[in-house]
C-alpha positions, -999 to 999 in steps of 0.1 A, spaced: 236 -34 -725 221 -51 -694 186 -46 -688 173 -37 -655 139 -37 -639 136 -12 -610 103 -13 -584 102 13 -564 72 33 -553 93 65 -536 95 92 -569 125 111 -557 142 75 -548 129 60 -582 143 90 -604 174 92 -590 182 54 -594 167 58 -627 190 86 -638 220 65 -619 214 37 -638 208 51 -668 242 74 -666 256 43 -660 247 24 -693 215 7 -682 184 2 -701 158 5 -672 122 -10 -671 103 6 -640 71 3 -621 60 16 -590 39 -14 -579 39 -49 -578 11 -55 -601 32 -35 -630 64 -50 -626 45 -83 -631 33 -67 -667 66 -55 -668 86 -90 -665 64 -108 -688 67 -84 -715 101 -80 -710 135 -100 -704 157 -84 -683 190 -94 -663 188 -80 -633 158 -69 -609 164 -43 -584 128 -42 -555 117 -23 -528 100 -44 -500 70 -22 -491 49 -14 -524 17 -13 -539 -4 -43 -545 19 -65 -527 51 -69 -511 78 -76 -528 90 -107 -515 55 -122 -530 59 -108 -564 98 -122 -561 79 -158 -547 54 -155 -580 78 -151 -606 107 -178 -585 77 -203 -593 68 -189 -626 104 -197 -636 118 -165 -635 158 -167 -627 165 -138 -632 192 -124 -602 178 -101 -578 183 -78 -551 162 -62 -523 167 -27 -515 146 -16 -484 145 1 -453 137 -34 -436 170 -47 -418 157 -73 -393 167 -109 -391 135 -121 -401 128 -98 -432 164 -107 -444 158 -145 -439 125 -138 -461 141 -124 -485 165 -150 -496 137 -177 -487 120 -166 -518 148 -162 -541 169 -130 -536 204 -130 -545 213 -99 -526 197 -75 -497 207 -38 -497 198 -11 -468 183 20 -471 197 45 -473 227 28 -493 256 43 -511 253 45 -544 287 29 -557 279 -3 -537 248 -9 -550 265 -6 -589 296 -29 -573 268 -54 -561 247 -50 -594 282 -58 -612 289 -86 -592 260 -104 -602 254 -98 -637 289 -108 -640 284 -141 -623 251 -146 -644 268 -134 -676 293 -160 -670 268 -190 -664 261 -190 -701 283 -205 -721 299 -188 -751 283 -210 -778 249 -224 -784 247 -258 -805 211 -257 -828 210 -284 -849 239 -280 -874 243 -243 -862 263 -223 -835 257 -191 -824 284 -176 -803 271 -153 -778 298 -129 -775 302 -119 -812 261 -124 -820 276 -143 -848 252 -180 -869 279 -202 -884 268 -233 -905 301 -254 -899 327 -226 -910 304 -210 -930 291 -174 -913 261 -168 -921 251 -127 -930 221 -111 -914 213 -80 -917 213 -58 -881 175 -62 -871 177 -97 -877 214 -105 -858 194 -87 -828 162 -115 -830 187 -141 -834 206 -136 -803 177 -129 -788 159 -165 -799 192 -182 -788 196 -166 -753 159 -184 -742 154 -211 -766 123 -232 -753 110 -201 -744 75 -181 -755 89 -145 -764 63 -120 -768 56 -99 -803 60 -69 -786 94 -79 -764 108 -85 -801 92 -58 -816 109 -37 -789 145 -52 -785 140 -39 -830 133 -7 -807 104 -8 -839 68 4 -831 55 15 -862 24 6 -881 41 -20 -904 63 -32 -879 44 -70 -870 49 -69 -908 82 -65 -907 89 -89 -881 73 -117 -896 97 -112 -930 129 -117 -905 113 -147 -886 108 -162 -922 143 -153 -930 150 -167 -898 133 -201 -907 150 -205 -942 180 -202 -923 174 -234 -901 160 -217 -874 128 -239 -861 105 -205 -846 68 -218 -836 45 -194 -841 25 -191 -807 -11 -180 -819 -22 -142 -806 16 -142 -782 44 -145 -803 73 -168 -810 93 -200 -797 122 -214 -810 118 -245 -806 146 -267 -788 166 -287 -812 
C-alpha cells in the first residue's frame, strides 16, 4: 500500500481527495499547512507527496526546497490554481516531479500519481545485499544463502521497513506505527523484535531518545 502525504488547506478540496485516495487503496498522511506536513514527513515515510501552492506557514514550493535539501526524494506533485510560466518553472526548480491545475479531473491526477510511483517503485532494485543476507523486496522475504529465515508478521514488516532506508534514522513512532501498535507496552514490544532482529544479523543502532538505524553493511 503506497503511502501518500496530502497538503492542502481547502476542507471540502482536502476531504474529497482524502476519500478519493483512500477509495482508491491509499494510506493518506494530511496536513493543512506547511509547518505540519514538515512534522508529518519526518515522522513518517511516504512515497508520494501531493501539495497545494498557497498554504499556511509557507508556500509550498519552500517546504518542497526544505525537504529537496533535507534529502527528502520522495516524488512529488503540485496541485494549484497557479498556471503561469513562472510559478511552473518554480515549481520544478525546487524539485517537483509533476504540476497539476485546479480544478483537475480526478482520473488524471490517479493516472499521474500511478505513473510515478511506478517509475519510483521501479528504481529499487528487487533485492538488497546485507552482509551475508538478501532481502527481496517484492516477497518481504531474509534468506541466509538458501536458507529463509521465519519471522513472525510484526517483525517481516520492521524488516522491510529497515531494508527500504538502510543508513537511515527511522523514528520509534514511524515503526511503532507501520506495527499500526500504540499501546502502553508497545516500545516494549518493539525493542524484543529489534533484538530478534539483531540475533538475526541485522546491525540496528540504537539512536538515543529517536529511534533506530540500520546501519549500512
Amino acid at each position: 500500500m503506497a503511502r501518500i502525504l496530502l497538503v492542502e488547506d481547502d476542507p471540502v478540496l482536502l476531504e474529497t481527495l482524502h476519500e478519493l485516495l483512500e477509495s482508491q487503496g491509499y494510506s493518506i498522511g494530511f496536513a493543512k499547512s506547511a509547518n505540519e506536513a514538515l512534522t508529518l514527513s519526518y515522522r513518517t515515510h511516504f512515497d508520494l507527496m501531493l501539495f497545494d501552492v498557497n498554504i499556511p506557514d509557507f508556500s509550498g514550493f519552500e517546504l518542497l526546497k526544505m525537504l529537496r535539501e533535507s534529502g527528502n526524494r520522495v516524488p512529488c506533485i503540485f496541485l494549484t490554481s497557479l498556471n503561469d510560466i513562472a510559478s511552473l518553472s518554480r515549481g520544478f526548480e525546487v524539485g517537483a516531479d509533476d504540476y497539476l491545475k485546479k480544478p483537475f479531473d480526478f482520473d488524471e491526477l490517479l493516472v499521474r500519481m500511478q505513473a510515478l510511483l511506478r517509475k519510483s517503485f521501479a528504481a529499487q532494485s528487487n533485492e538488497v545485499l546485507y552482509k551475508d543476507l538478501r532481502f527481496k523486496i517484492s516477497t518481504n522475504e531474509l534468506l541466509k544463502g538458501e536458507e529463509l529465515l521465519l519471522f513472525t508478521p510484526q517483525e517481516t514488516k520492521l524488516i522491510a521497513h529497515f531494508f527500504k532506508r538502510v543508513g537511515e534514522t527511522i523514528t520509534k513512532q514511524e515503526l511503532l506505527y507501520e506495527l499500526d501498535s500504540v499501546n502502553e507496552s508497545s516500545e516494549g514490544a518493539l525493542r524484543v523484535y529489534i533484538n530478534k532482529l539483531r540475533n538475526n544479523g541485522l546491525e540496528i543502532q540504537t539512536i538515543k531518545g529517536i529511534g533506530y538505524r540500520l546501519v549500512k553493511a
